[in-house]
N, C-alpha and C positions, 0 to 999 in steps of 0.2 A: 510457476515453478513447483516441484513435484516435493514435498516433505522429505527435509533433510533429517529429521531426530531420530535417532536408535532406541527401540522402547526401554535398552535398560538406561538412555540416557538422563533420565528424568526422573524422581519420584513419586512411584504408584501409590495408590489407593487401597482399601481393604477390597477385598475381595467380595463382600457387600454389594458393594458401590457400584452402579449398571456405569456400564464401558462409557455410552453415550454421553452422559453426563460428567463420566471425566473426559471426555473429550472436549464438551462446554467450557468446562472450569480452563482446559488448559489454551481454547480457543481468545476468551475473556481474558487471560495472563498476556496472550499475545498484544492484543488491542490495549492492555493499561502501558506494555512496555512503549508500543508505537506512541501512545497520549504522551507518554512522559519524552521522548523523544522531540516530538514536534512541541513542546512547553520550553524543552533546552535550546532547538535548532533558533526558537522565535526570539529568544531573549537575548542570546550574544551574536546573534546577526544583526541585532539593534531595531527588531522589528519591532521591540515595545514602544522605542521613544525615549527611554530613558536615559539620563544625564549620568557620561562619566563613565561608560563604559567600554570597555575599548573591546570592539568589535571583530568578528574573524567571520573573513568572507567564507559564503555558503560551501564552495568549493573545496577549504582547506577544511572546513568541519567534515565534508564528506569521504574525503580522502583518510586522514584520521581516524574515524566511526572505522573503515573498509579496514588498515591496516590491527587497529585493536579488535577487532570482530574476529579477523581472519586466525591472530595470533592467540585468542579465549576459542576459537574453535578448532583449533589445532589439533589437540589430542583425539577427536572425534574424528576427522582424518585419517591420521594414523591407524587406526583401526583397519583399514582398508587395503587390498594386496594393490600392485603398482598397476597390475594390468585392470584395473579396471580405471584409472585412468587415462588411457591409452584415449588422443583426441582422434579422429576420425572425420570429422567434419571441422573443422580449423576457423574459415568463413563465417559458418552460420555462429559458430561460438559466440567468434567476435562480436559479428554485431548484436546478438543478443546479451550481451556483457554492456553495449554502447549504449543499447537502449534502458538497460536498466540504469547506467548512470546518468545518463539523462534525462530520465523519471522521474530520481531521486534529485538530480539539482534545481530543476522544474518545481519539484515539491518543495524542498527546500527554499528556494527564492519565494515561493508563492507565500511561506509563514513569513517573509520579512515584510511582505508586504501588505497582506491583510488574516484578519482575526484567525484563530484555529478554526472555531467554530463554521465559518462560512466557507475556508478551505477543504478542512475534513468531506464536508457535506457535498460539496461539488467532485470532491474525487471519488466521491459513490458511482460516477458514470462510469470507471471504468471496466466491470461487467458487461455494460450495457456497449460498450467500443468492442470488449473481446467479442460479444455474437457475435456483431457487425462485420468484425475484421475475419473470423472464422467460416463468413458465409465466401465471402471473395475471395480469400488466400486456400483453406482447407476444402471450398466447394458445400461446407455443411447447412444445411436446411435451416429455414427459419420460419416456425411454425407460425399462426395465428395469434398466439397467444405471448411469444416473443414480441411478434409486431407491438403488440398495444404495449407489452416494457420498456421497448424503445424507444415508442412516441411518448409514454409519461415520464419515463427517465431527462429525454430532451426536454418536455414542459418545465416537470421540477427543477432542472438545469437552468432555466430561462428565466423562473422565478426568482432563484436565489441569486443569480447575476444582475437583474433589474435593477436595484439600487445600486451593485456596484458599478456598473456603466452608468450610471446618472450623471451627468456631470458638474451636478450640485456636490456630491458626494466627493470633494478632490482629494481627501483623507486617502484613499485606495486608489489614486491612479488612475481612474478609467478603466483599464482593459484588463489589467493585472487579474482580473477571474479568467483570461483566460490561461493562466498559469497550472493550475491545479487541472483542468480539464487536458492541458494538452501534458501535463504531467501521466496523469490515467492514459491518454493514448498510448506514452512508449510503455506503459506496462503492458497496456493492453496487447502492444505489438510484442514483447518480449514473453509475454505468455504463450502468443501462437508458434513462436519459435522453438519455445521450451515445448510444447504439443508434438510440433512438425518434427524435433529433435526424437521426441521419446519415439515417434512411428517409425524412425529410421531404426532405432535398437539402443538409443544412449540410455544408459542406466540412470537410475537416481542417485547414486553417490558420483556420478561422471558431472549431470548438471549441475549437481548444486559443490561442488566443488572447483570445479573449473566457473562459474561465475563467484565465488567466494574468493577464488586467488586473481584472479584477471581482471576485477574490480578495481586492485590497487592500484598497477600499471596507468591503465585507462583512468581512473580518475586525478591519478599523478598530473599528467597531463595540463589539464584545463586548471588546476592549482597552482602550476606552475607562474602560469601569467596573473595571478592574482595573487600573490604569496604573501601571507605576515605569518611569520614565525612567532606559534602560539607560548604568552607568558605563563607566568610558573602557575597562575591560580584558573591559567585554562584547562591543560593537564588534566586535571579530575574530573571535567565533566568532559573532556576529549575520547577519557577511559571508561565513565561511566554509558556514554554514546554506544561504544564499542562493545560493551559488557550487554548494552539492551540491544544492540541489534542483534547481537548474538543469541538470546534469550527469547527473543522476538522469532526468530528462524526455528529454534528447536521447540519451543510452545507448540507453534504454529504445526511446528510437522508429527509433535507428539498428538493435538488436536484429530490432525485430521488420519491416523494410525489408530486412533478409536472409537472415532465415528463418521457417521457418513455427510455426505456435504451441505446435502439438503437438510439436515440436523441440524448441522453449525452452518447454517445461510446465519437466521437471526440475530444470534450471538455476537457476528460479526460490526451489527451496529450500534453491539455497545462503544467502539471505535470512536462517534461521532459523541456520548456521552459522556466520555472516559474525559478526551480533548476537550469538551464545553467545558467539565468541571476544571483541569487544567490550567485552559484560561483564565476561567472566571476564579481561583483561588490565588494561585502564580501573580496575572497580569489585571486583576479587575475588568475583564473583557465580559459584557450580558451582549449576551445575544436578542435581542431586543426587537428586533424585526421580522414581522409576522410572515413575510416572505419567506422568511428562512425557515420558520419551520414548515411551515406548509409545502415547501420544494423541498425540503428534506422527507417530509414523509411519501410525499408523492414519489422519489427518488426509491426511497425503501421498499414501496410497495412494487414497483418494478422490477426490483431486485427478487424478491419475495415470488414474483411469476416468473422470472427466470429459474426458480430453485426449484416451484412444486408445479408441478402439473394439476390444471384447472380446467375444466372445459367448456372453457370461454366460448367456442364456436358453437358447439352444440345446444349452450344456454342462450345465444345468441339467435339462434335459428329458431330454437321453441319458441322467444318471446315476439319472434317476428309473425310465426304461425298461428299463434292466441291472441 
């Protein structure tokens, strides 16, 4: 999805201050609001465990986040003349609206059922799903150097789901890792749509607006057959949900309006750091298995060659030479 923030939306920096580096800080903002997010979705889905809480299925938390989101991002809207929300493609809209709610309950289901920490860390694939999907859908190339991303992205993938397919491990289900990967797929796919969108001519304030109001509709829906009607002391973090996603979108697009991507690649995994501590403060969750970190870093570094250009073949070919 293409950055929704308005630069005077946000408070700037001194003039000092290189561009790049406030785009770090506000990249970092975005990843602590996601951590705090996924620490709330984990604890009153009942995916701690713990006694006596009365629970609200993943669905009606997502539909709630969407409608307080929509209504804190309001006046940012408003801004905007009517024709440039004029829909144009109706279709493609929709289903890129579908998949991102689908992502989202995906992800969402996946913190009820196992740690932040080895969730976050598995949704790193989905960079590594956008090539892939971009080479079949848009026709785009995939270099050398992509290859080896995708095959270490899928390794560290394999690593960290190891103990949770074990089936010693019955704490997590079994399969339940593949929640958070097939989570990253529909983003993955809702990304190329948002792509395929912009090549046609939809603007940025057309995208991220038409998926900010069409989210509600659409996730009304599937809440519907799951419904409990949230008590008085849900309320506040139903609002605070809505307040961080919202916060979460305009970071996010403040980040990327002042620096460039391959900048803020790394930044992005403070994400998986943010959410470890989250855990482990919030829920008493350590990540404690050596698997996890070693498929998570192997995970980042794929990422890391998706950002910068290396010349992996070329080093490749010399050492084959010598």
């Amino acid at each position: 999805m293409r950055p929704i923030a308005d630069p005077k939306t946000l408070a700037t920096f001194p003039t000092w201050f290189p561009a790049e580096w406030q785009g770090a800080f506000w990249k970092v903002v975005s990843c602590a609001c996601f951590a705090v997010i996924n620490g709330i979705v984990r604890y009153w889905s009942g995916g701690t465990g713990e006694a006596g809480i009365e629970v609200l299925p993943v669905n009606v938390m997502m539909f709630f986040q969407n409608v307080f989101g929509a209504l804190l991002l309001l006046p940012w809207l408003m801004k905007f003349k009517l024709r440039e929300f004029k829909i144009r493609y109706p279709v493609m809209h929709l289903i890129r609206v579908v998949t991102a709610v689908g992502g989202i309950y995906l992800w969402y289901l996946s913190l009820k059922y196992m740690p932040i920490a080895e969730g976050v860390a598995l949704s790193f694939t989905g960079p590594i799903l956008t090539v892939i999907g971009a080479r079949f859908f848009l026709g785009e190339k995939i270099s050398f150097q992509r290859l080896i991303a995708i095959a270490l992205s899928i390794s560290g993938a394999i690593m960290i789901s190891r103990p949770i397919f074990s089936l010693e491990n019955s704490q997590l289900f079994g399969f339940v890792a593949l929640l958070p990967i097939c989570s990253a797929l529909f983003i993955a796919f809702n990304k190329l749509l948002t792509r395929q969108l912009a090549m046609l001519g939809e603007t940025p304030t057309a995208l991220a607006s038409y998926l900010l109001i069409l989210m509600i509709p659409v996730s009304l829906f599937p809440a519907v057959f799951d419904w409990i009607t949230p008590s008085a002391h849900h309320w506040p973090w139903l609002i605070l949900l809505g307040l961080l996603a919202a916060s979460a979108h305009l970071s996010f697009g403040k980040a990327y309006q002042l620096a460039e991507v391959t900048f803020l690649t790394p930044f992005g995994f403070t994400k998986f750091f943010l959410s470890t501590l989250v855990g482990f403060f919030a829920f008493s969750e350590i990540p404690s298995s050596w698997s996890l970190w070693i498929g998570t870093f192997i995970i980042f570094t794929s990422i890391l060659l998706l950002g910068y250009k290396i010349p992996l073949y070329s080093i490749a070919k010399r050492f084959r030479s010598s």
